[in-house]
C-alpha positions in Angstrom: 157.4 127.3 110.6 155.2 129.0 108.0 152.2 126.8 108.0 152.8 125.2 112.0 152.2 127.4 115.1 154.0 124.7 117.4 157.2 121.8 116.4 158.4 119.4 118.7 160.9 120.6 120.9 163.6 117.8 120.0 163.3 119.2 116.2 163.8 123.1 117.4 166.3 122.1 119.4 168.2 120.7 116.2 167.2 123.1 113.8 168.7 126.4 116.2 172.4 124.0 116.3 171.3 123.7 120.0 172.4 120.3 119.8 174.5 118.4 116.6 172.0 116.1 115.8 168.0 115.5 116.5 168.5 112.2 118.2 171.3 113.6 120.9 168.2 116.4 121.6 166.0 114.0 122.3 168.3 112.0 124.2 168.9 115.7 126.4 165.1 115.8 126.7 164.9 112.1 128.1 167.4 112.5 130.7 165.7 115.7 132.0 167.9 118.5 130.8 165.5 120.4 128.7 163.1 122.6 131.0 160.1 124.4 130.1 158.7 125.6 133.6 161.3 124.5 135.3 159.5 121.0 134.6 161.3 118.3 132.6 159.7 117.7 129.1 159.7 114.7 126.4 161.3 115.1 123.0 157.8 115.3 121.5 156.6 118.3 123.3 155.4 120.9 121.7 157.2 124.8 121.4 155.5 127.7 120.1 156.8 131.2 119.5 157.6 133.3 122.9 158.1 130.3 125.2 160.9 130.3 127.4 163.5 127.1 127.7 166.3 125.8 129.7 169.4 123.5 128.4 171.5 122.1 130.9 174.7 121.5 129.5 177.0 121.2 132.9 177.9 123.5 134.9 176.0 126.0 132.7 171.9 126.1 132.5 171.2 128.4 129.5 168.0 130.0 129.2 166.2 131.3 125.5 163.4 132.4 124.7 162.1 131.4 121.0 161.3 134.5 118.5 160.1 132.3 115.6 160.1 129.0 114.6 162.3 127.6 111.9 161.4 125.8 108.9 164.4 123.8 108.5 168.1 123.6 110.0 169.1 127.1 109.9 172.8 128.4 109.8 174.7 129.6 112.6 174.6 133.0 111.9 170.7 132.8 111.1 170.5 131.5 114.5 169.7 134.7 116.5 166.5 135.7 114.4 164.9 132.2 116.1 166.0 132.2 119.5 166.9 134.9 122.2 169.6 134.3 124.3 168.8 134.9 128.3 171.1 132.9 130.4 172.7 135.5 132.9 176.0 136.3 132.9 176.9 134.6 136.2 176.5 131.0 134.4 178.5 132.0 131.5 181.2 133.0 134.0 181.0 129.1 135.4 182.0 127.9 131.8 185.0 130.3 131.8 186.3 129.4 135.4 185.9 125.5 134.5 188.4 126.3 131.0 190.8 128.2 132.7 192.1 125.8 135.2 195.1 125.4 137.3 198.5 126.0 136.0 201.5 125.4 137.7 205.2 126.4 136.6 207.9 123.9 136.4 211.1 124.4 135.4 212.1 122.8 131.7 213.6 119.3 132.1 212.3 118.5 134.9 209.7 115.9 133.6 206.4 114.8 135.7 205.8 115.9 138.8 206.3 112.7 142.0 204.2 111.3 143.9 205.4 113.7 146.6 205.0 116.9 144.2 201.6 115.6 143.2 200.4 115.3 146.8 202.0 119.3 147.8 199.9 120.7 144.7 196.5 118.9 145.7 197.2 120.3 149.4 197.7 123.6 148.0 194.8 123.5 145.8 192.4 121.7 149.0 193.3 125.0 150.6 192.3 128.1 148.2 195.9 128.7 147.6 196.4 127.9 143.8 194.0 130.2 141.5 
């Protein structure tokens, strides 16, 4: 902000479309997903420019670092001139692993796999077998 040094942390969170709306930020902040320090912090903490932060959003922990502090909710594409994106690459590559999934080929027609086929594809996937 122009005339602040500092905004609460639920608000920034907001205003950089961290999060949809300010009350599910400050929800995240309650239950101990927002880290500054690696410490837990409330929705009415305080961020100033430079400070470092963590969002967990399962199984990825991003990590920014704040450039400047907005005034108001910015636009997507305004984002990166507030925020610095430093989560690694490794915890990116959890979030593409988790969307990828298992797929297994069955011929057309043959409808659901049984009870039987169902149990043979969880043994194969127990195992390392299936991608």
């Amino acid at each position: 902000m122009t005339g602040n040094s500092s905004v609460r942390i639920d608000k920034f969170l907001w205003s950089v479309r961290i999060f949809k709306t300010r009350s599910i930020a400050a929800e995240e902040c309650r239950k101990g997903r927002i880290l500054i320090g690696n410490l837990p912090v409330k929705p009415s903490r305080t961020i100033s420019a430079g400070e470092v932060f963590s969002v967990k959003k399962l199984p990825v922990i991003y990590t920014y670092r704040v450039i400047e502090l907005p005034e108001t909710r910015k636009g997507a594409s305004q984002v990166g001139n507030y925020i610095e994106d430093l989560t690694p690459s490794e915890e990116k590559e959890k979030l593409l692993l988790n969307k990828e999934g298992v797929f297994i080929f069955r011929k057309k027609g043959s409808g659901r796999p049984t009870k039987k086929d169902r149990r043979i594809i969880d043994r194969l996937k127990d195992n390392n077998i299936l991608p």
